[in-house]
N, C-alpha and C positions, 0 to 999 in steps of 0.2 A: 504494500500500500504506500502510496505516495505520504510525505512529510511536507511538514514546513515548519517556521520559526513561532517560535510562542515566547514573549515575557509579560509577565505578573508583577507589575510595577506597584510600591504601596510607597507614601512619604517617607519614608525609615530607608528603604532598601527593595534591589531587584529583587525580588522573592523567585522566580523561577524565567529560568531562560534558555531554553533549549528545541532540538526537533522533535515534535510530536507526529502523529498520525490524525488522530480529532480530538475535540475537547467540544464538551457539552456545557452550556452555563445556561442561569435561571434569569432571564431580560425582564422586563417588565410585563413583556406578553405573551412571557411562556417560555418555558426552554427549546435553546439553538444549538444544532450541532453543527460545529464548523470542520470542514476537510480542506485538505489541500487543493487552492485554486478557487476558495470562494468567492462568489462576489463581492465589492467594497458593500461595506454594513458597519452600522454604529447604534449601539441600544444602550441605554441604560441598564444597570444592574442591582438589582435587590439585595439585601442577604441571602446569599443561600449556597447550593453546594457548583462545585468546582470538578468536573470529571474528566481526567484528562490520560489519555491512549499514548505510551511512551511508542518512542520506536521499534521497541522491540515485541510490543503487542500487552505489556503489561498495564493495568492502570492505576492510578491515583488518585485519590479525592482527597478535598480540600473544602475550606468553609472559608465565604467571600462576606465580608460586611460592607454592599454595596460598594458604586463604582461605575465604570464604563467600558467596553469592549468596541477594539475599532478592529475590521477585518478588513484586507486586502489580500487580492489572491495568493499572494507569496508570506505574507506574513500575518499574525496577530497580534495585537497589543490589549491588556489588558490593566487599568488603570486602576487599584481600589484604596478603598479604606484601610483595611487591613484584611488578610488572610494568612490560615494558617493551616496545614496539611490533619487530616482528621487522627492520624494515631497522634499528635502533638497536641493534642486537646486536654486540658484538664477538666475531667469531666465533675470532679468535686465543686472548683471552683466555678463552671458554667453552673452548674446548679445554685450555686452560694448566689450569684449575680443574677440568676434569675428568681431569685426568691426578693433580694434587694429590690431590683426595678420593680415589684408587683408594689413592695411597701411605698417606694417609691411613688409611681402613680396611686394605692389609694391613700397616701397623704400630702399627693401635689396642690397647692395653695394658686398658684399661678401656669400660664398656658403653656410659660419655655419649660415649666420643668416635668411639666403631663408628656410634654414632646419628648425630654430629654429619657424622661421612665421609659415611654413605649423605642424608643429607638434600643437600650440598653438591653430590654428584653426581647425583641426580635431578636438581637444579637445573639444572646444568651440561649433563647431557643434553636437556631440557626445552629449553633458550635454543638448543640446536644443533638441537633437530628443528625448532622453530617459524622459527628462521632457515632453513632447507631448504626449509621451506613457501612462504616468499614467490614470488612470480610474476616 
């Protein structure tokens, strides 16, 4: 199967940059699987999971805390928040964080920080489903 270039850009650091085969991500309208040679594409990105076909036919998942995905038929770039590969997960601590955000929102006083609960616990949820998903 044909390849191409993939990096996982987050503010910190390249998180992953290498030749894939496909990689699956969750856009706003549903998940996309991208192959080598797809059409230019640009979607937004939610939290959610990261599934990605190394070259040798193995795969990977990963948990995206939103972001943006540009494709060009030779390459992909993927821009997020943060992401982090699902066995790397502490799954104690996403729990801990999503019990916070819940206190969080029902004791938010003000609109930024009802926002700030529910983004923390999508997060939190996000890191717990894609840790589930590992093999």
């Amino acid at each position: 199967m044909s390849t191409f270039s993939l990096q996982i850009i987050t503010p910190e650091k390249i998180f992953f940059s290498d030749e894939v085969q496909r990689v699956i991500v969750r856009t706003t309208e549903g998940d996309v699987g991208i192959l080598a040679k797809h059409e230019k594409y640009v979607a937004a990105l939610p939290s959610g999971p990261i599934k990605i076909t190394m070259q040798d036919g193995t795969e990977r998942l990963a948990a995206l805390s939103g972001g943006v995905v540009k494709v060009s038929p030779a390459q992909t770039a993927i821009l997020a928040n943060a992401v982090e590969w699902a066995e790397d997960i502490d799954v104690d601590w996403a729990k801990r964080s999503a019990q916070d955000a819940i206190r969080r929102k029902e004791n938010s006083k003000e609109q930024q920080e009802l926002v700030f609960a529910e983004m923390k616990l999508k997060r939190a949820m996000n890191r717990l489903r894609v840790s589930s998903m590992k093999e």
